[in-house]
N, C-alpha and C positions, 0 to 999 in steps of 0.2 A: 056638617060641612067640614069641619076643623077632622074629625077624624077620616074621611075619602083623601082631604089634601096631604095629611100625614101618612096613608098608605099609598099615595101613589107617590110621595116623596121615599117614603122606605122603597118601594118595587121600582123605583128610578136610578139605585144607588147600587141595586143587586149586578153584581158582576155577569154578566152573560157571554157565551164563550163565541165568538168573530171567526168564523173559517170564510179563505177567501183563496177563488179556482184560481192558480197559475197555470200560468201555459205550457210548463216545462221544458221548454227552450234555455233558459239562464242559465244553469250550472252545467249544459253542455260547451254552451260557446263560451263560458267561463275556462273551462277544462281546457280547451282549445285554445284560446289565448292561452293561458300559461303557458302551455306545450310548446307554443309558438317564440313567449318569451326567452323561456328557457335554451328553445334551440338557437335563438338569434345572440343569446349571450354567450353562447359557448363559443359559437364563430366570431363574434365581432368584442371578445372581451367586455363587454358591457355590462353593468349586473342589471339582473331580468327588472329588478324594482326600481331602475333607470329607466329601462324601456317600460315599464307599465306609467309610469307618470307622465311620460311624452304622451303614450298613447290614448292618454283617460284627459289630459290637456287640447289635444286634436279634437277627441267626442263634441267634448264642451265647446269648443269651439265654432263645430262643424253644427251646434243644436244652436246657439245663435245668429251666427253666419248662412245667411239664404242663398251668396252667390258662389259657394264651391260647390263645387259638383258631387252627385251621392257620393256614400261610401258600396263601392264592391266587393271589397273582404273584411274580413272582423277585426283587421287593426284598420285605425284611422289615415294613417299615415299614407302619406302622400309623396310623392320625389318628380320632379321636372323629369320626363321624358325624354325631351334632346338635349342634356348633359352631358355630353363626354369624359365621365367621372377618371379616364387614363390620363388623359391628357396629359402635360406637364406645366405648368402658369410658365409664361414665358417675363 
């Protein structure tokens, strides 16, 4: 008895190698954000690791918040619709 519980203790311990199917979606829409980042920073001065922390803060937000509305593209981010961002503040 003492030796079965001793090898199945030793064949419990043996390292055995884990492969696990991804979907290979990630490191596309990875790719995609950054490209995104990158061009929004070039236009709006922002540096791109500004804008990826907004937008990884939105994610997280948006996975425990039920009442905003999906997301439609791969940044999070969201802007008021009827803004009139010209305007001048009076």
């Amino acid at each position: 008895m003492k030796v079965v519980l001793a090898i199945m203790i030793a064949l419990s311990m043996l390292p055995l190698p884990v492969h696990a199917k991804g979907t290979g979606k990630q490191p596309d829409e990875l790719k995609q954000r950054m490209a995104l980042y990158e061009k929004v920073s070039i236009t709006t001065q922002v540096p791109w690791y500004v804008l990826a922390a907004v937008d990884q803060y939105e994610h997280n937000i948006r996975k425990s918040r039920r009442d905003l509305p999906k997301k439609k593209a791969s940044l999070a981010s969201t802007f008021p619709g009827n803004v009139d961002w010209t305007r001048k503040p009076e």
